[in-house]
C-alpha positions in Angstrom: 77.8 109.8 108.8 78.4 113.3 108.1 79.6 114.4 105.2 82.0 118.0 104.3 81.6 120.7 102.2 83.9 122.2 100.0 85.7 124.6 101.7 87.5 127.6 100.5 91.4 126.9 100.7 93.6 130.1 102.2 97.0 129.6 102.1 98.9 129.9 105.1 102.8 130.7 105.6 105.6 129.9 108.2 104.4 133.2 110.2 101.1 131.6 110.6 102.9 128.0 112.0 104.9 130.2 114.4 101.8 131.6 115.5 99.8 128.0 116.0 102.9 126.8 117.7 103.1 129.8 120.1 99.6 129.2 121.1 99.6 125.7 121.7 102.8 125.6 122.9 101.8 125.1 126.5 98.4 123.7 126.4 100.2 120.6 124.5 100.1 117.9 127.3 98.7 118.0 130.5 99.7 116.0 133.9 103.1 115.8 135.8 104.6 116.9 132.1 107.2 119.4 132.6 106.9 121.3 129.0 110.2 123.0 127.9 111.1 126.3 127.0 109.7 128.5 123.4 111.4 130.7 121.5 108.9 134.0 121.5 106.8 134.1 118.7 109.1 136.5 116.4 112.2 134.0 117.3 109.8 131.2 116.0 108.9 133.1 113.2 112.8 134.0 112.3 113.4 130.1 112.7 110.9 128.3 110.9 110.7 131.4 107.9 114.7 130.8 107.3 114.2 126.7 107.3 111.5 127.2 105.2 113.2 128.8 102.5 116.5 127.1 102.4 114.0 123.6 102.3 112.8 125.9 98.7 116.5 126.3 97.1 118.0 123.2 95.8 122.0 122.2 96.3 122.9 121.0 93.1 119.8 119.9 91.6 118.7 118.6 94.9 116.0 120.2 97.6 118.1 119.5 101.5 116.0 117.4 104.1 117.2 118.1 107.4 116.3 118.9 111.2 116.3 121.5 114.1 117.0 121.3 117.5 116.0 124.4 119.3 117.0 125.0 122.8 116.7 128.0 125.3 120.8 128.0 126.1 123.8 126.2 125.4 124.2 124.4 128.2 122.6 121.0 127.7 121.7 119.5 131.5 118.5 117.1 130.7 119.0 113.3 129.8 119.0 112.0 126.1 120.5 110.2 123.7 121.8 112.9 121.6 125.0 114.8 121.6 125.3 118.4 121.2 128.5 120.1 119.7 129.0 123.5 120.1 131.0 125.7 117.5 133.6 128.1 118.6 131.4 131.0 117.7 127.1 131.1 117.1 126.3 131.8 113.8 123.0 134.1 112.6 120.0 132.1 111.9 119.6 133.2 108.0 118.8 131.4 105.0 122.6 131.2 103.7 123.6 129.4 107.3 121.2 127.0 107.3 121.6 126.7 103.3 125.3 125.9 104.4 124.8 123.8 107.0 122.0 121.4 106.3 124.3 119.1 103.9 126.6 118.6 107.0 123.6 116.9 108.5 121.9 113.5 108.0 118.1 113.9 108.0 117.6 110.3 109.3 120.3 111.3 112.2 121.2 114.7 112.9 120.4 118.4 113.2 121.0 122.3 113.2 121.0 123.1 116.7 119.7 126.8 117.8 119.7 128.5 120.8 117.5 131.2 121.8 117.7 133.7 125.1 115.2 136.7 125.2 117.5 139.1 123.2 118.3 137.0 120.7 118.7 133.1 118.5 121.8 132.2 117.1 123.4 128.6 115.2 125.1 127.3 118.0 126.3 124.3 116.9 125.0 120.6 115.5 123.8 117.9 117.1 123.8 113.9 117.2 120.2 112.5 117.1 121.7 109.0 117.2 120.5 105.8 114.5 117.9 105.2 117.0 116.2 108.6 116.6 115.5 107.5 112.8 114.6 103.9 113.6 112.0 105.1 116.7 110.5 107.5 114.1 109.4 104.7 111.8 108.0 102.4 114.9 111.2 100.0 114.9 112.8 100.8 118.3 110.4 101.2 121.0 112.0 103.6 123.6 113.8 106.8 122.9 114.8 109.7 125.1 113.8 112.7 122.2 115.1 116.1 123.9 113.3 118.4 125.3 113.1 121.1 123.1 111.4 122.9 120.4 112.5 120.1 117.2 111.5 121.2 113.5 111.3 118.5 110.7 111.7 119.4 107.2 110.9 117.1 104.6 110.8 118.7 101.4 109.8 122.1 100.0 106.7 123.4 101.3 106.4 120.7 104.1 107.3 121.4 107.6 106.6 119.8 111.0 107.2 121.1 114.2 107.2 118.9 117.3 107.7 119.6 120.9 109.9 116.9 122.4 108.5 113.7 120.7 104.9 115.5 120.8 103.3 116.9 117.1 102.4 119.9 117.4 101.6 121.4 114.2 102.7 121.3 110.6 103.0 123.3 107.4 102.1 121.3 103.9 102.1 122.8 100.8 100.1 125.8 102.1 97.6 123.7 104.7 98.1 124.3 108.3 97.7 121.4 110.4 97.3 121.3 114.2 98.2 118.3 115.0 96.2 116.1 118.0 96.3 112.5 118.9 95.3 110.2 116.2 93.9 106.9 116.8 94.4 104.6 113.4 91.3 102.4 114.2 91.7 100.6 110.9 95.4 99.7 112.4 93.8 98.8 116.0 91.2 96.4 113.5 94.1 94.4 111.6 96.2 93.9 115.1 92.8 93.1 116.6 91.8 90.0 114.0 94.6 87.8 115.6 96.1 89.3 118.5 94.7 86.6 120.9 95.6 83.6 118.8 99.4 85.3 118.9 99.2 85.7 122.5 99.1 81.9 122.9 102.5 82.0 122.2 103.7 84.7 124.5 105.5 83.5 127.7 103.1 85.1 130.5 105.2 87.3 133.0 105.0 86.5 136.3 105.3 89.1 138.2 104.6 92.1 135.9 100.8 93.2 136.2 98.4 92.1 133.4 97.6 95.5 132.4 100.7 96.2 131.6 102.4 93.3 129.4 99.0 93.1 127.4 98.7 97.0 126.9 102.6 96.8 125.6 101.8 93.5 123.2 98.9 95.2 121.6 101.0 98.5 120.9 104.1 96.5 119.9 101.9 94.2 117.5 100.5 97.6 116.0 104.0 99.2 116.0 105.3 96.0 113.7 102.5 96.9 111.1 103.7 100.6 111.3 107.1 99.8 110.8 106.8 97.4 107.9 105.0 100.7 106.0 106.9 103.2 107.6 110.0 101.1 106.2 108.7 101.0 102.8 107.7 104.9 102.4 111.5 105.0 103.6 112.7 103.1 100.4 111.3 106.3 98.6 109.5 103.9 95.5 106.0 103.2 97.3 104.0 100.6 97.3 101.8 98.6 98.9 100.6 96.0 101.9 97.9 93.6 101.8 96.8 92.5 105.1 94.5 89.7 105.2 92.8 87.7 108.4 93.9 84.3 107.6 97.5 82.9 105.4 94.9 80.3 104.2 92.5 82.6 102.6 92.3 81.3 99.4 93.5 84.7 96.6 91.9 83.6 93.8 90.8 85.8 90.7 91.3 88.6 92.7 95.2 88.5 93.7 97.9 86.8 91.7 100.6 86.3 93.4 103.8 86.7 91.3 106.2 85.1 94.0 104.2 83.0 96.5 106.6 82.7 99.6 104.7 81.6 102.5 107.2 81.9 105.8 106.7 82.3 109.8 109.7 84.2 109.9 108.1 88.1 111.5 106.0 86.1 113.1 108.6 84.3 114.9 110.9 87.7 115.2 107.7 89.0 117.0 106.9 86.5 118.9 110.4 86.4 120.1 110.8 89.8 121.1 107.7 89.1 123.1 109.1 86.9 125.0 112.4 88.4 125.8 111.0 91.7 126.8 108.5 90.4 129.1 111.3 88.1 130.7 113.1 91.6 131.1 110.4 93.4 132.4 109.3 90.8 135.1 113.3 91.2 136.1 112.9 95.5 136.3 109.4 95.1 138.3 110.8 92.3 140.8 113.8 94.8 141.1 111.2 97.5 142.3 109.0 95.3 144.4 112.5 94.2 146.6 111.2 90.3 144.6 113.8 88.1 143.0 113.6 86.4 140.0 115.3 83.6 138.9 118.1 84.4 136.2 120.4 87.6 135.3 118.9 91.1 134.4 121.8 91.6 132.8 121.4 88.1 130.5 117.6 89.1 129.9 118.4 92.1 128.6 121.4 91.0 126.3 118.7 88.2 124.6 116.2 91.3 124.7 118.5 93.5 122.5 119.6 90.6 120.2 115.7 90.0 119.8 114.9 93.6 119.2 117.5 94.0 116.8 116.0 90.6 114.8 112.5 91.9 114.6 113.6 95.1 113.1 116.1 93.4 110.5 113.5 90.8 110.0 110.8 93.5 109.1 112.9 95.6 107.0 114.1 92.7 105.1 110.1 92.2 104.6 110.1 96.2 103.7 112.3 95.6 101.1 110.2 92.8 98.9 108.3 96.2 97.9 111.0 97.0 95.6 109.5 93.9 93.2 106.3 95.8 90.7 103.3 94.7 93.2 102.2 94.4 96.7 103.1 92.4 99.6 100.5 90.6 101.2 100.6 89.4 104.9 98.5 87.5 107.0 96.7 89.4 110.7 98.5 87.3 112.3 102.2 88.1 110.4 102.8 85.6 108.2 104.1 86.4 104.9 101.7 85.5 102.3 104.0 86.7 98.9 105.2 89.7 97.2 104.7 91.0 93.8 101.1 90.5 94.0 99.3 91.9 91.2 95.7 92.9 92.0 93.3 92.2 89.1 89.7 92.6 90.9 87.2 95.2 89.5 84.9 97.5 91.4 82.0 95.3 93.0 78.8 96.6 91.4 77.0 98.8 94.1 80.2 99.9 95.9 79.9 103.1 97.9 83.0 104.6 98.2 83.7 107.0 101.2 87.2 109.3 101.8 87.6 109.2 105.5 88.0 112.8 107.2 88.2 111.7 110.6 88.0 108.4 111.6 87.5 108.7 115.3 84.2 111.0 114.7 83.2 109.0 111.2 83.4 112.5 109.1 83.0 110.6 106.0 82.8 112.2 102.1 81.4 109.8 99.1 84.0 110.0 96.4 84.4 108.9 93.2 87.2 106.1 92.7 88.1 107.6 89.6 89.8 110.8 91.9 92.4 108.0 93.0 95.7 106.6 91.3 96.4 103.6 90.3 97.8 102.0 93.4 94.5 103.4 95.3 91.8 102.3 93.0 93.6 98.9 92.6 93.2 98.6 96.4 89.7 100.0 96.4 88.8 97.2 93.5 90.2 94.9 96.0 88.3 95.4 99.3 85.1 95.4 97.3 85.8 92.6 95.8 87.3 90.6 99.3 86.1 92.8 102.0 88.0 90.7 104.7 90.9 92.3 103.4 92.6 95.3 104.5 94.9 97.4 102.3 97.8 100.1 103.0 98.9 101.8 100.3 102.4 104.3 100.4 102.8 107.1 97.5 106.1 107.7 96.0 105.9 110.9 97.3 105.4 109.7 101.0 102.1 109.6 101.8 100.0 106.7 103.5 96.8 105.8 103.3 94.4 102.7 104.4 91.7 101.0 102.6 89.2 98.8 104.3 85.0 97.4 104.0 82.7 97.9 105.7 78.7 97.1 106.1 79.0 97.0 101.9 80.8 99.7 101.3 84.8 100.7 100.7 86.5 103.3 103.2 89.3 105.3 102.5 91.6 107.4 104.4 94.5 109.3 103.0 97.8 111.1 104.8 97.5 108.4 107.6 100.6 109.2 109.8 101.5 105.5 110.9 104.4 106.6 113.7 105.8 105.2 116.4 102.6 104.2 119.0 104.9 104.4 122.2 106.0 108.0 120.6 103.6 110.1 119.0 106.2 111.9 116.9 104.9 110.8 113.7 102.3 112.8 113.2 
């Protein structure tokens, strides 16, 4: 266990991003990969400087949210989902333009798009992300063809991410630059973990489909229900909070009280259901490339598979939603609801070490004090102390995430956890 010290914090500014994202531009992913075009570092610096301060001037008592599309011409020839529409003439990339623009644009659905050559970037037009752009984002739809191009997110003022294709590549917070890299969320891989094999007993095996890959997909997919349940909730924009425990039938006690105990199968079912449809689909797609046949119609498997999709996701955003009520939801492992509104009246297990989590894959840890936390944090810490079976994820009004879990006696926290889409790491 290693633990940081304080470090000296230097702000850092659009010009700097431009620079991390120049440099790592092409060092991004490796393999058959073919990585698309970059503006030059002065075109990415003219981008992401103008974005950045049209994010810092509010329309009407309200800061704009909105995306970026960048591509190296005008002439869109790769395959995706989303539709370009070019204006009659390119516009300059300033401040006022993108000011102007960015309420014509839905956040969750749309973008600016910008073209680039070496002589110059210009607005060319907007462009049509598509509902499932939004939906693949938070980890409810589980294939998505992102374009390939240089996309920039902007959430709020001072916070920027920049993403190449549906890859992270670095991002601006509040003054902190962040390189992104691949994330593992161990503590998610530990909740999916508790009872992915007791769900598996209810998966139809595919039969022709190859082991490693149906269980590799269930394990993501079981993962990728967790993420969209919180991922739904930080959506809402009022926070809250998730508590995951391993069995429906743990007895709450003193710890928990449940203000609307509503015990029901019903994402559990959804899951299980999508499951099934998808590996009936995908034994019909592998059959098709072995020259097999399988009994049945593609075409019927993958009309059930899209009705079954669309259930899970309405299933867990209807689940999302119980986070309006004052308290948390808790779940079982396994994706039973438990209740909502539960009000968590534990306090702090005497002898509690308390550790912030820096990097989870390496176990950087930092002892902290659990007075540094809010409310909804220390609540959650009280918790695991008190029930360290249970697992806690716990979404700011202001967006962030973070996860609370035990641990050989002692209570682990890690903040700004990034919970996106495991098929598409564009969450990041």
């Amino acid at each position: 266990m290693r633990l940081n010290c304080t470090e000296i914090f230097v702000a850092k500014f659009p010009a700097d991003l431009a620079k991390a994202v120049a440099d790592r531009w092409f060092q991004l992913v490796a393999g058959e990969y073919v990585t698309p075009a970059c503006p030059s570092k002065s075109q990415l610096r003219q981008i992401l400087e103008a974005c950045y301060l049209a994010a810092n001037t509010p329309e009407e008592g309200r800061y704009p949210k909105f995306n970026v599309v960048v591509t190296e011409e005008e002439v869109i020839n790769f395959s995706t989902e989303a539709t370009f529409y070019s204006f009659g003439t390119s516009r300059p990339v300033t401040v006022e333009e993108i000011r102007r623009l960015a309420p014509a644009t839905d956040s969750k659905k749309s973008a600016i798009w910008i073209t680039f050559s070496k002589s110059d970037v210009l607005i060319a037009g907007i462009c049509d992300l598509g509902t499932s752009w939004h939906r693949a984002r938070l980890g409810l739809v589980y294939s998505y063809r992102v374009p390939p191009a240089l996309i920039v997110q902007i959430d709020r003022p001072g916070k920027i991410k920049v993403f190449q294709g549906q890859y992270a590549v670095a991002s601006l917070s509040d003054g902190a630059l962040i390189e992104s890299k691949f994330d593992i969320p161990l503590f998610l891989h530990k909740i999916a973990h508790e009872k992915f094999e007791e769900l598996s007993h209810d998966f139809t095996v595919p039969s022709v489909e190859e082991p490693r890959e149906f269980e590799s997909f269930w394990f993501t997919a079981l993962c990728n229900v967790f993420s969209g349940l919180v991922n739904s909730i930080n959506a809402l924009g009022h926070g809250g909070a998730v508590i995951v425990l391993p069995d429906r039938n743990l007895i709450v006690g003193e710890s928990v009280r449940l203000k609307y105990s509503c015990v029901s199968d019903s994402l559990r079912t959804a899951f299980v259901r999508f499951i099934n449809a998808r590996n009936s689909t995908a034994d019909h797609w592998t059959a098709i490339e072995n020259g097999e046949v399988v009994e049945g119609s593609l075409h019927e498997a993958e009309l059930i598979l899209a009705a079954a999709t669309e259930h899970l996701i309405e299933t867990i955003r209807f689940t999302a939603q119980l986070a309006g009520c004052d308290g948390a939801i808790v779940i079982s492992a396994d994706l039973r609801l438990i209740g909502f509104g539960a009000e968590i009246r534990s306090e702090l297990a005497d002898g509690t070490n308390i550790y912030e989590v820096k990097d989870e894959l390496d176990k950087k840890y930092s002892i902290c004090n659990i007075e540094q936390f809010g409310m909804r944090h220390r609540s959650a810490v009280k918790l695991v102390s008190r029930m360290p079976s249970a697992k806690a994820i716990v979404i700011s009004q202001d967006g962030p995430v973070s996860a609370v879990w035990g641990e050989d006696g002692s209570v682990f926290v890690r903040k700004g956890v990034a919970l996106g889409n495991m098929n598409m790491p564009l969450g990041s």
